[in-house]
C-alpha positions, 0 to 999 in steps of 0.5 A: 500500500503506497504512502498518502501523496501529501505525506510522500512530497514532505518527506521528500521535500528536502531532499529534492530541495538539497539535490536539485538546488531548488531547480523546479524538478524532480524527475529522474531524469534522461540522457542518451548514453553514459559518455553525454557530456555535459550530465548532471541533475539540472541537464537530465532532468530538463532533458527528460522534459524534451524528451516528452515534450518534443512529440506534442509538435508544439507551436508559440501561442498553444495553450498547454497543460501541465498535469502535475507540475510539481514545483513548476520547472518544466512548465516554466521550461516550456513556456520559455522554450516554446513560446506556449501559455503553459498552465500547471495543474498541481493537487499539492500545497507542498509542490505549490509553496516550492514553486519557482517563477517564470511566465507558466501559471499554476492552478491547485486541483485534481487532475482527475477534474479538470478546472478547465471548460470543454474543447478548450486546449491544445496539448497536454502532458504529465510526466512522472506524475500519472502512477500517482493516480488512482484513476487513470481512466477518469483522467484520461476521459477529463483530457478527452474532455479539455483536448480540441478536436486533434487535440494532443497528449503525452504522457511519460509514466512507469508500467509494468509487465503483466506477468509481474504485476503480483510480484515483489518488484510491484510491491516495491515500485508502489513503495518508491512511487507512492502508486496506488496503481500501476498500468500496462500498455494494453490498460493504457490503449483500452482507457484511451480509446474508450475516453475517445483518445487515439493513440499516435505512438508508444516509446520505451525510453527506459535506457535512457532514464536508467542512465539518469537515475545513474547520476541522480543517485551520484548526486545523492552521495555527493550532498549526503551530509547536507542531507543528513543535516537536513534531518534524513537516516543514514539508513534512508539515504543508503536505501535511496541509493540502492533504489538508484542503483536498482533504477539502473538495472530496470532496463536490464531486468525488464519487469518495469518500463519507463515509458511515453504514450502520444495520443490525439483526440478524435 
């Protein structure tokens, strides 16, 4: 049983605070190879956001959400970076209250009811956020609802095989997460196509985010006594860096995807 969200971002909130240095981010990152250079946590991360963010084709002047923007990097990044009005749909105080400044605007809600009017946006993305909620279907159906026709969606978010789906490595990752659920690619086509989604493209991007969680792990050893003065368990922070390490074998193992879904409304 995963952790209450609310209790999950204050535990975590120094942490991400101390390793990021109050960047706006908290995924895991992304990066093509171990030799890419220049790596570390700011490059990563933003570059995990373009990884998603670049399938949305987007133009300057779209309007674009943000569901779980967190502490509001990315959507502050793709504001800048795209010309976009970019409004991020947080739940959390937590996040909200961290939030860093730029020209993206933020709304606290749940992302499973929208706070917006039908027909009204042209594209969507959540990232490191949808294994967080409990009803994907319904906030699949509440994209469904906001998108314009030809309206787009991405998604980038972690999914299991079936044949794992009652095993340790299920129990672990709904630990580490804080997910009440997790989807397969087959839940994912099914949700989409019964809110009136269309999907474009699947892409496995595992390898890619196993070598950012390479140097997000780096980076906790790196700032270990910052975080031990911030109130953290040694014991904490070494099962930090075992999950990282762990994170690395994912690809390897392939029990668990990182995966990103493109879809259109119809």
């Amino acid at each position: 049983m995963s952790e209450p969200l609310s209790t999950y971002y204050t535990r975590m909130s120094d942490l991400i605070r101390i390793v990021t240095h109050s960047n706006g981010y908290a995924n895991l990152g992304y990066c093509n190879s171990e030799t890419e250079a220049p790596l570390n946590v700011n490059s990563t991360q933003r570059a995990l956001v373009n990884k998603v963010v670049s399938k949305l084709n987007l133009k300057p002047g779209e309007i674009v959400v943000e569901c779980g923007s967190g502490r509001g990097g990315p959507a502050q990044q793709v504001a800048a970076e795209y010309g976009c009005r970019v409004i991020g749909i947080e739940l959390l105080d937590e996040q909200l209250k961290h939030r860093v400044d730029g020209c993206a605007s933020f709304l606290q809600a749940n992302v499973q009811q929208l706070p917006l009017c039908d027909a009204t946006i042209d594209a969507i993305y959540s990232i490191e956020s949808a294994f967080h909620y409990p009803n994907k279907s319904q906030f699949l159906r509440e994209v469904a609802r906001v998108l314009k026709p030809g309206g787009r969606l991405a998604i980038a978010d972690v999914v299991l095989r079936d044949n794992y789906r009652g095993s340790f490595y299920k129990r672990f990752l709904e630990k580490i997460f804080a997910s009440p659920v997790f989807f397969s690619d087959e839940q994912y086509c099914k949700a989409a196509s019964q809110a009136g989604l269309e999907f474009v493209a699947v892409d496995d991007i595992t390898s890619g985010v196993a070598q950012g969680v390479r140097h997000l792990g780096g980076t906790v050893q790196q700032y270990q006594r910052e975080l031990l003065s911030a109130g953290y368990s040694l014991c904490y922070l070494i099962l930090i860096k075992v999950c990282t390490r762990f994170g690395r074998w994912l690809y390897w193992l392939q029990p668990g995807r990182y995966t990103t879904y493109m879809m259109v409304k119809r």
